[in-house]
Every structure is written in structure tokens, then in C-alpha cells.
C-alpha positions as CSV (number, residue, x, y, z in Angstrom):
1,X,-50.9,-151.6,-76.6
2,X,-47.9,-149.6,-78.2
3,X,-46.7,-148.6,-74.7
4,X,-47.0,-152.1,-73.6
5,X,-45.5,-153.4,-76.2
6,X,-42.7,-150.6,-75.8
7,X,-41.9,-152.1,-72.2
8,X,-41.8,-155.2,-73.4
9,X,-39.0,-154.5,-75.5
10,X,-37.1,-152.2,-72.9
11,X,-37.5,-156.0,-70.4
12,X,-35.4,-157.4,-73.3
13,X,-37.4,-159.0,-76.1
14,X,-35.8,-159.9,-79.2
15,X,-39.1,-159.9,-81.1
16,X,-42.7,-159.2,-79.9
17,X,-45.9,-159.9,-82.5
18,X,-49.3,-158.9,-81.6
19,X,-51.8,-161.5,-81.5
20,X,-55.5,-162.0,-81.9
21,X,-57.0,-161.0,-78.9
22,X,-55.1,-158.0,-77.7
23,X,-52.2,-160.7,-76.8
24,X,-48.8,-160.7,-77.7
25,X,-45.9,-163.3,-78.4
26,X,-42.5,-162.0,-77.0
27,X,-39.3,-163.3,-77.1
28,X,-36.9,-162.7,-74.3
29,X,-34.5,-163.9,-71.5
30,X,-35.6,-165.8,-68.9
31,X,-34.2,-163.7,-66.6
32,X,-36.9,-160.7,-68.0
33,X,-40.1,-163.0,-67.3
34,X,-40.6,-161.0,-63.6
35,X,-40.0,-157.5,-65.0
36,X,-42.2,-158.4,-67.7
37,X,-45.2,-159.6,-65.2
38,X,-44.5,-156.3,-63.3
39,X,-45.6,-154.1,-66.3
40,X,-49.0,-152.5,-65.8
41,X,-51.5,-153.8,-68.5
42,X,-50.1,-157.5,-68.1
43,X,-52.8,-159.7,-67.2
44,X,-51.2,-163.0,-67.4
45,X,-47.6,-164.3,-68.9
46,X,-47.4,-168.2,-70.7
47,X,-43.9,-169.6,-70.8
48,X,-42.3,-171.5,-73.7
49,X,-45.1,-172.4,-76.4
50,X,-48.0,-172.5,-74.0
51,X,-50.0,-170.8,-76.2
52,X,-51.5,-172.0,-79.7
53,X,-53.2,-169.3,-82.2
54,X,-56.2,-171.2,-84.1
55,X,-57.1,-170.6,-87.3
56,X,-60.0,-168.2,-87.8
57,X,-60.2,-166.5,-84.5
């Protein structure tokens, strides 16, 4: 997860947080999103606030 999270940052996020799930929540330009999906270790990429963390998972 580090070295994902490591290229994350190098496509431009502001701010990534780890999430339940090994997930993670990034900030970053929209012109990133596709260097982003290219990084191995991405399964899938949500845009905006697709995604909604529930309490007690």
C-alpha cells in the first residue's frame, strides 16, 4: 500500500487517507485521474464523492 500510495502522490494528490478496505481517498487534478488508473495495484478509481465510508465497517 505505501508504494501505491507513494505514486499516488508523485500523479499529484494534495492529500491521500487510507480507508477501510485497503482503499484510499486522494485528492488531485483532474488532469492526474489517467496516470492514476495506470498505476499497478489500482483496481478501480470513483470520481468526485462516489464513495461513502459507513460506520462500523
Amino acid at each position: 500500500m505505501a508504494d501505491v500510495k507513494e505514486q499516488v502522490h508523485e500523479a499529484g494528490a494534495t492529500s491521500i487517507e487510507e480507508l477501510p478496505f485497503n482503499s484510499l481517498q486522494a485528492t488531485l487534478p483532474e488532469t492526474s485521474v489517467d496516470r492514476v488508473c495506470d498505476i499497478p495495484g489500482i483496481e478501480s478509481v470513483e470520481l468526485d464523492s462516489g464513495m461513502e465510508v459507513l460506520a462500523g465497517n
